[in-house]
C-alpha positions as CSV (number, residue, x, y, z in Angstrom):
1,X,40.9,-15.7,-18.8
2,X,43.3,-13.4,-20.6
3,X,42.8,-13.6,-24.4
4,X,44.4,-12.6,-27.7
5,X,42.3,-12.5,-30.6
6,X,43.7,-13.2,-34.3
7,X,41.4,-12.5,-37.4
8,X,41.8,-12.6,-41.0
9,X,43.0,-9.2,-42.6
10,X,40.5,-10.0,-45.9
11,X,37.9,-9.0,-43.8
12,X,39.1,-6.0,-42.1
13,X,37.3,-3.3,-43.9
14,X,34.0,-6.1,-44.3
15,X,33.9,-6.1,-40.3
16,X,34.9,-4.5,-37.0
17,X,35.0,-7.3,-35.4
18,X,31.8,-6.4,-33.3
19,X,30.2,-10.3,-33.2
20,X,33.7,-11.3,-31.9
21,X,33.7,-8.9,-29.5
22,X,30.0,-9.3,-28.3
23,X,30.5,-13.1,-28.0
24,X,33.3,-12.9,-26.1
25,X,31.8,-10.2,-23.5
26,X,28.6,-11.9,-23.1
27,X,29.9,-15.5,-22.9
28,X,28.2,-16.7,-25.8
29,X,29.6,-19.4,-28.8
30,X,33.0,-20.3,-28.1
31,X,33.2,-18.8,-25.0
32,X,30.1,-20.3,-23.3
33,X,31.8,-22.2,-21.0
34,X,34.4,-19.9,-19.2
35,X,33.6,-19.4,-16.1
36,X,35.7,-16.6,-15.1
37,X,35.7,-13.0,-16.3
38,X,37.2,-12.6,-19.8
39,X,39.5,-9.7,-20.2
40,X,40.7,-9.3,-24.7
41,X,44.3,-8.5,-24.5
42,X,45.1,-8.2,-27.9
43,X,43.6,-8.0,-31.4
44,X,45.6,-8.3,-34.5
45,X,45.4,-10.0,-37.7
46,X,46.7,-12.7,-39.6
47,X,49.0,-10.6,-41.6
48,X,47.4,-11.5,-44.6
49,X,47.7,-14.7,-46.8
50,X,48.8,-17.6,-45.8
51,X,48.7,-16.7,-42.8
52,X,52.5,-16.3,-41.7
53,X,52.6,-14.2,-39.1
54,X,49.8,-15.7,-37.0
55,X,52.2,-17.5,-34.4
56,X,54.5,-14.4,-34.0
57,X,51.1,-12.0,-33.6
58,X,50.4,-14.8,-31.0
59,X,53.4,-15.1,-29.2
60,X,53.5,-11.8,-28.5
61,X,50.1,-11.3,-27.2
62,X,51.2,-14.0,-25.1
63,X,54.2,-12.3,-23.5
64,X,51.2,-9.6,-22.9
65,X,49.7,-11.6,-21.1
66,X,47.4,-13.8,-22.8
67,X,46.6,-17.5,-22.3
68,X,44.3,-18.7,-24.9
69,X,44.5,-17.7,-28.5
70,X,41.2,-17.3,-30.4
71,X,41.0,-17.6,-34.0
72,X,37.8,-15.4,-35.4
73,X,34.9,-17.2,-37.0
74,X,35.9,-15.4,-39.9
75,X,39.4,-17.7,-40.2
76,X,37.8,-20.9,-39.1
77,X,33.9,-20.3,-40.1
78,X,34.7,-17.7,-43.1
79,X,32.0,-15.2,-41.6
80,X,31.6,-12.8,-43.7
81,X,33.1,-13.8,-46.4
82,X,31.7,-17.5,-46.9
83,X,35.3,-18.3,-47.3
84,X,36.9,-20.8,-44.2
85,X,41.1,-20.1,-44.8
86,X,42.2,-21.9,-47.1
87,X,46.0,-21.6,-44.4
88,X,43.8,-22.7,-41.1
89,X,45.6,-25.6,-40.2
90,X,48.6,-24.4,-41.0
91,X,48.3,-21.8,-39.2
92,X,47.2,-23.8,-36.0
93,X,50.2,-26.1,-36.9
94,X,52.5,-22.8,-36.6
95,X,50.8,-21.4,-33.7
96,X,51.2,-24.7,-31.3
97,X,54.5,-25.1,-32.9
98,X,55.8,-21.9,-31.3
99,X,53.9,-21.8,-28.0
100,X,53.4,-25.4,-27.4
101,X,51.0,-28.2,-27.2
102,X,49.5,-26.3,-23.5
103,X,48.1,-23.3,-25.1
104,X,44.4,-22.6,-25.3
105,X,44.0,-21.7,-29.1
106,X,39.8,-21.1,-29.0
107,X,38.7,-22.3,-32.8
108,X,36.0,-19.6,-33.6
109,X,34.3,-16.6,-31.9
110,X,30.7,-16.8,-33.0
């Protein structure tokens, strides 16, 4: 599974990304139930609040050469911050809206 990862640009200089990352590579949270080999294809973020440039960010990584879309625990779960965004579903509205009821969007990370 080819996937593009969005987070939320708050948290940028709070975290790397690292937990994302590890969870993805060693099948663990949100990914514990993909069989085949994951390969991240993009990472970008949100493009700060609310959230508008999510679905673009997306649809590109798409025409990369993504098929699922994975929103970092720190959108959906608001790790670090404590904050869940405020724009999620919204932002999942946007994102499904512009690539379609079929895409994988992946909720969380970790």
């Amino acid at each position: 599974m080819k996937i593009g990862l969005i987070r939320c640009m708050k948290t940028e200089d709070k975290c790397p990304g690292t937990n994302c990352f590890k969870a993805m590579y060693k099948k663990k949270a949100a990914f514990k139930d993909i069989e085949e080999e994951i390969e991240l294809i993009g990472v970008t973020t949100c493009g700060g609040c609310p959230g508008k440039k999510a679905a673009a960010r997306a649809a590109k990584m798409i025409r990369k050469g993504a098929n699922a879309i994975a929103l970092s625990s720190c959108i959906t779960r608001g790790n670090p911050k404590g904050n869940i965004c405020p724009y999620l579903e919204e932002m999942k509205q946007a994102i499904t809206k512009k690539l379609g009821e079929n895409i994988e969007l992946i909720e969380h990370t970790h």
